[in-house]
Backbone bond lengths (Angstrom), bond angles and torsions (degrees), N, CA, C in turn:
res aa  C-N    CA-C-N  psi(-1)  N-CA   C-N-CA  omega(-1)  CA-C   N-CA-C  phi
1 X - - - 1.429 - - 1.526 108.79 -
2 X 1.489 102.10 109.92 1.819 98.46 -160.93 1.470 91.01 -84.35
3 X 1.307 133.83 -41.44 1.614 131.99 -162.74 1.260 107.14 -86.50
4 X 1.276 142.85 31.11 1.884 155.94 161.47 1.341 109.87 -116.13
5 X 1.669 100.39 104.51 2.149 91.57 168.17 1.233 82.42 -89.86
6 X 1.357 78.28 -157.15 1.627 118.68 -156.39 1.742 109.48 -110.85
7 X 1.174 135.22 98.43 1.301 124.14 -176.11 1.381 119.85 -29.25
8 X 1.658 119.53 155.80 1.380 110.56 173.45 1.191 86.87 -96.25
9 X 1.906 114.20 146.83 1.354 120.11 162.92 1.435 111.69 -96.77
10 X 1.433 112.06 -20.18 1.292 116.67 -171.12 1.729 128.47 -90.86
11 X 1.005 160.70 78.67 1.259 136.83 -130.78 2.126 93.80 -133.00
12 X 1.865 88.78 172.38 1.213 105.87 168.71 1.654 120.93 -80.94
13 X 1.335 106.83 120.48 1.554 111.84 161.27 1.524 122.17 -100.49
14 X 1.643 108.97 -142.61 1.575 126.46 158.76 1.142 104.48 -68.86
15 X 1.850 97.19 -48.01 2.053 88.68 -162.51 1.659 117.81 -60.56
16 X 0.872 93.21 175.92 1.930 102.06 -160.74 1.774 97.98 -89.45
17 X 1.400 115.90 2.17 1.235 118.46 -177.92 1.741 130.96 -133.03
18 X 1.155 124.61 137.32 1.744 95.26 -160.94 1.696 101.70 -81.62
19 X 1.380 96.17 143.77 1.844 93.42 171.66 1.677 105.75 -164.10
20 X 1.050 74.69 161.08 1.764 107.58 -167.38 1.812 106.08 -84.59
21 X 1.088 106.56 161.47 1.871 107.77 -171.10 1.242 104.05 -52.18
22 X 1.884 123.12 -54.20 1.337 100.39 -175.44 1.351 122.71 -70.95
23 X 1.662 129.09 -2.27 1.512 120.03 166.64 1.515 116.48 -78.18
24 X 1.609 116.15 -24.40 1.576 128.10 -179.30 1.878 90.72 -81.71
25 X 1.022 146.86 -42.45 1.646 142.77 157.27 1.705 110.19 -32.82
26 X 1.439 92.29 -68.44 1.448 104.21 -169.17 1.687 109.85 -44.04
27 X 1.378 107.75 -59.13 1.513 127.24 -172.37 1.374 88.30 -55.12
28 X 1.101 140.82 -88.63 1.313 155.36 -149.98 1.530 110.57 -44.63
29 X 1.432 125.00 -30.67 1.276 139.96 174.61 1.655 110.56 -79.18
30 X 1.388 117.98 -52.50 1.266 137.29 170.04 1.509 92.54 -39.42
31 X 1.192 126.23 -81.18 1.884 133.61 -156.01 1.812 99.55 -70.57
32 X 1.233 131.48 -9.91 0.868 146.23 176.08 1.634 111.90 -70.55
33 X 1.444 119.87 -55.39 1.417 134.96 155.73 1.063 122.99 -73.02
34 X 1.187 130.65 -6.63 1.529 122.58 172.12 1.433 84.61 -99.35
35 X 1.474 134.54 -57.09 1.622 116.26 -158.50 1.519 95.82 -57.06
36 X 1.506 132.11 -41.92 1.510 135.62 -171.35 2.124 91.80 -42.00
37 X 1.538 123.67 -73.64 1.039 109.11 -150.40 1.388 116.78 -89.71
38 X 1.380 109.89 8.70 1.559 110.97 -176.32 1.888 83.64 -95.19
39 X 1.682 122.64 -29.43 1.878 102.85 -177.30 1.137 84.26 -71.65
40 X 1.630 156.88 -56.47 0.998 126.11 -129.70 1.876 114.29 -107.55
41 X 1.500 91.99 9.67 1.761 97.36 163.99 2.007 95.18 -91.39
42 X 1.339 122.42 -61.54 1.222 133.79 -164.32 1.718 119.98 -65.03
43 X 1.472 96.55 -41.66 1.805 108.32 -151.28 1.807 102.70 -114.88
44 X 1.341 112.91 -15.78 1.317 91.21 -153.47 2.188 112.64 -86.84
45 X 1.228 100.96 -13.33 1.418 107.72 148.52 1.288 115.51 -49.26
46 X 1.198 136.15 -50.89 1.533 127.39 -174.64 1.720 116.28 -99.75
47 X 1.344 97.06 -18.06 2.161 106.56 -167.56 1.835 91.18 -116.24
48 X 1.119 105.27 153.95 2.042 108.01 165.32 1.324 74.57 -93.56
49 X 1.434 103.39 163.05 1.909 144.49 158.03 1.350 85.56 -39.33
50 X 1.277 132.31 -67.50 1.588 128.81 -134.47 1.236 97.64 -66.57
51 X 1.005 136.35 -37.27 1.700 135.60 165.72 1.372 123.95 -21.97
52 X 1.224 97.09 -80.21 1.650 121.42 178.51 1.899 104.25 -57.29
53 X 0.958 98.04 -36.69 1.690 110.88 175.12 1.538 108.15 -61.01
54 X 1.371 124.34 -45.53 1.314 142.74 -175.25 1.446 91.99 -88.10
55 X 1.650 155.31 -55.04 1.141 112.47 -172.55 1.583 110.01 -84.93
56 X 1.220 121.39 -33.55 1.655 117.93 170.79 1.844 102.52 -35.72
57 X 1.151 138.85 -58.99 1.669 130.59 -173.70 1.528 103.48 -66.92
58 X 1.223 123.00 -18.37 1.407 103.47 -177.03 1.619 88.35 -97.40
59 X 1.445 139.28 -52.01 1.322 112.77 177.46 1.446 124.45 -37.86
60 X 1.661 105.61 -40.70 1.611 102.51 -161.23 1.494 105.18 -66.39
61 X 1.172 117.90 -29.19 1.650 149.60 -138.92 2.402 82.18 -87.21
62 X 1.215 112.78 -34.05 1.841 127.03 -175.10 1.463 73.13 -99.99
63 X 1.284 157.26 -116.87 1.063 158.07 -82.15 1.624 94.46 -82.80
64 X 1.369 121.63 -52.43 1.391 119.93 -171.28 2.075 108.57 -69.87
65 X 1.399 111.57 -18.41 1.397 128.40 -178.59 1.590 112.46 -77.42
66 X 1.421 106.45 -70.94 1.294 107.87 -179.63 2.014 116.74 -93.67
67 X 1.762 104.56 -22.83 1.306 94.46 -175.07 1.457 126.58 -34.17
């Protein structure tokens, strides 16, 4: 079938790199655990976990959309 490409899976975002959902997942999980232990060395005396938990899903939630 000469007149059918092939979808792009990969596309341009913000990030500085091209990637596909499971690399915008991957990333998004990664920054997810580091923000987890830097609130809970720095923040968690003054913030609960659930915070940082609640903005990490709405970042990941932009990162997997527009990354």
């Amino acid at each position: 079938m000469a007149g059918i490409q092939s979808q792009k899976t990969e596309r341009d975002g913000f990030l500085p790199i091209r990637t596909n959902g499971f690399d915008r997942g991957f990333i998004s999980v990664v920054i997810l655990i580091l923000v987890h232990l830097l609130w809970m060395r720095f923040l968690e005396s003054v913030l609960p976990l659930w915070v940082a938990t609640v903005l990490c899903l709405a970042l990941a939630g932009f990162i997997i959309r527009k990354g």
